[in-house]
C-alpha positions as CSV (number, residue, x, y, z in Angstrom):
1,X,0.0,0.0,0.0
2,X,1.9,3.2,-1.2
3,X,1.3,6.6,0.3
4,X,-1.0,7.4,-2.1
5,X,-3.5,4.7,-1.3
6,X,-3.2,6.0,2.5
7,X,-4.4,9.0,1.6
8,X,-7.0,8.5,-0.5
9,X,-8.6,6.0,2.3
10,X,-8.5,8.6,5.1
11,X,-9.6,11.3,2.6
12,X,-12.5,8.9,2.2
13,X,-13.2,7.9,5.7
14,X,-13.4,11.4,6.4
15,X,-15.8,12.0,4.0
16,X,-18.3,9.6,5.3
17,X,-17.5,10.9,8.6
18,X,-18.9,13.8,7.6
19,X,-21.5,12.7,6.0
20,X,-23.0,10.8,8.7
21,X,-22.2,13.2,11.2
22,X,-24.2,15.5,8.7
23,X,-27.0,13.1,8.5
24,X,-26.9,12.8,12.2
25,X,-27.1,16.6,12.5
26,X,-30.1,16.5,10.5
27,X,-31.8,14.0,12.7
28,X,-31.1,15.4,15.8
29,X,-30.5,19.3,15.6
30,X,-33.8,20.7,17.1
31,X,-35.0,23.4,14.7
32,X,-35.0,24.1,10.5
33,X,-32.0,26.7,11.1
34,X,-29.7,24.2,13.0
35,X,-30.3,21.5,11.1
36,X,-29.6,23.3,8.0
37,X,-26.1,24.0,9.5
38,X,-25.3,21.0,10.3
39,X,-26.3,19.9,6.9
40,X,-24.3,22.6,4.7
41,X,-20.9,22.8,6.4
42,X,-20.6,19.1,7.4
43,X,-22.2,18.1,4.0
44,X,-19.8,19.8,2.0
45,X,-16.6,18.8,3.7
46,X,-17.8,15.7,3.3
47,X,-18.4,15.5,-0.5
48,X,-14.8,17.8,-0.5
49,X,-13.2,14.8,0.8
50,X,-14.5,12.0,-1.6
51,X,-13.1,14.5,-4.4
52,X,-10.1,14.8,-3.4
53,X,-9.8,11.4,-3.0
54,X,-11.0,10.7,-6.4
55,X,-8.6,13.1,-8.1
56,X,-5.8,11.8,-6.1
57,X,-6.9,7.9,-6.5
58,X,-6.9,8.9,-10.9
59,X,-3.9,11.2,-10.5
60,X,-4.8,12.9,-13.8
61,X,-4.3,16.3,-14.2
62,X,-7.7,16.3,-16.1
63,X,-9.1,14.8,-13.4
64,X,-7.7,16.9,-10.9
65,X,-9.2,20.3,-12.2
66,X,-12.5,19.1,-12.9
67,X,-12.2,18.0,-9.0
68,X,-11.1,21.5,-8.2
69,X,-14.0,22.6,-9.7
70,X,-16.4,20.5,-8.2
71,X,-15.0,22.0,-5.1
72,X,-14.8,25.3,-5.5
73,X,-18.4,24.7,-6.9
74,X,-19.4,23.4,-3.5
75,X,-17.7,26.2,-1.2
76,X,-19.4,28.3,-3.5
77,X,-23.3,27.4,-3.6
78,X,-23.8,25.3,-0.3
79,X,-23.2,28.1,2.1
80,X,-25.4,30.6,-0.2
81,X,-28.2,27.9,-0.6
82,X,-28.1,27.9,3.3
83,X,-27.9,31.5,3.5
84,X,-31.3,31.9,1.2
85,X,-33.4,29.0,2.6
86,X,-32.6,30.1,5.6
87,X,-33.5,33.9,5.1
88,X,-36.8,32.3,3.0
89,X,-37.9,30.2,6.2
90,X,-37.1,33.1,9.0
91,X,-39.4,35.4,6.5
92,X,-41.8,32.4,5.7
93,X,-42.5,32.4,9.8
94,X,-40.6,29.7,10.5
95,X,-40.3,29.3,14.6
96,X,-36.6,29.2,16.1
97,X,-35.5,26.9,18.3
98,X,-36.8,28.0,21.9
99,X,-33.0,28.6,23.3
100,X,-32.0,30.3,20.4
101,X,-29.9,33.9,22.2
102,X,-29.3,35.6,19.0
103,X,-31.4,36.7,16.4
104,X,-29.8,38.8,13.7
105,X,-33.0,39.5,11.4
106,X,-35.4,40.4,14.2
107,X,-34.2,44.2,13.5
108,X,-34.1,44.1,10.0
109,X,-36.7,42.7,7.7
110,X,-40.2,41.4,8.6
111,X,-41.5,38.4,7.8
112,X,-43.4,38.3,4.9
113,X,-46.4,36.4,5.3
114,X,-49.5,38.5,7.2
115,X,-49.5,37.3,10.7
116,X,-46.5,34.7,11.4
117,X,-43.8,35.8,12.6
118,X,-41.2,33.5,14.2
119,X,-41.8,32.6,17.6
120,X,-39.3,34.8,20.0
121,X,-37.1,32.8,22.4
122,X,-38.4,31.8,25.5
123,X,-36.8,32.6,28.5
């Protein structure tokens, strides 16, 4: 097993580390907003790692910048996906998490939709 192959199996362990701690996240974060998190930033390191992996285990430079892009496609849409269904929910009415302590958009916009607005911390 050269160097190479050693790689390219931790690169790949991590990545379903990640995964499944992403899919854990999803399962047991208690609101939409954290869940989405936990979704989006472990998610993408985790599909970051099976790339790398791939491009490595191929060792073409073809290969490579095609992973590249994949990656830099990922760093560049997951976290402004979140960012947008995230803003969509708050204004949609979605509730936060009851021990939520910060909430940037209470100042700024309303949400959009007559009569729901997202349920204030309790405490």
């Amino acid at each position: 097993m050269t160097i190479a192959d050693v790689i390219i199996v931790v690169l790949v362990l991590l990545g379903c580390g990640f995964g499944l701690l992403a899919a854990v996240g999803v399962v047991r974060m208690p609101d939409l907003y954290t869940r989405m998190q936990s979704a989006t930033k472990a998610g993408t390191l985790g599909v970051v790692c099976v790339v790398l992996a791939a491009a490595i285990h191929f060792g073409s430079a073809a290969v490579a910048v095609e992973a590249m892009m994949v990656v830099l496609f990922f760093f560049a849409t997951a976290p402004i996906a979140s960012h947008l269904i995230g803003r969509a929910s708050y204004r949609a009415g979605v509730p936060l998490w009851s021990r939520t302590t910060r909430n940037d958009l209470a100042a700024g916009e309303p949400p959009t939709t007559p009569g729901r607005a997202p349920m204030p911390p309790k405490g």
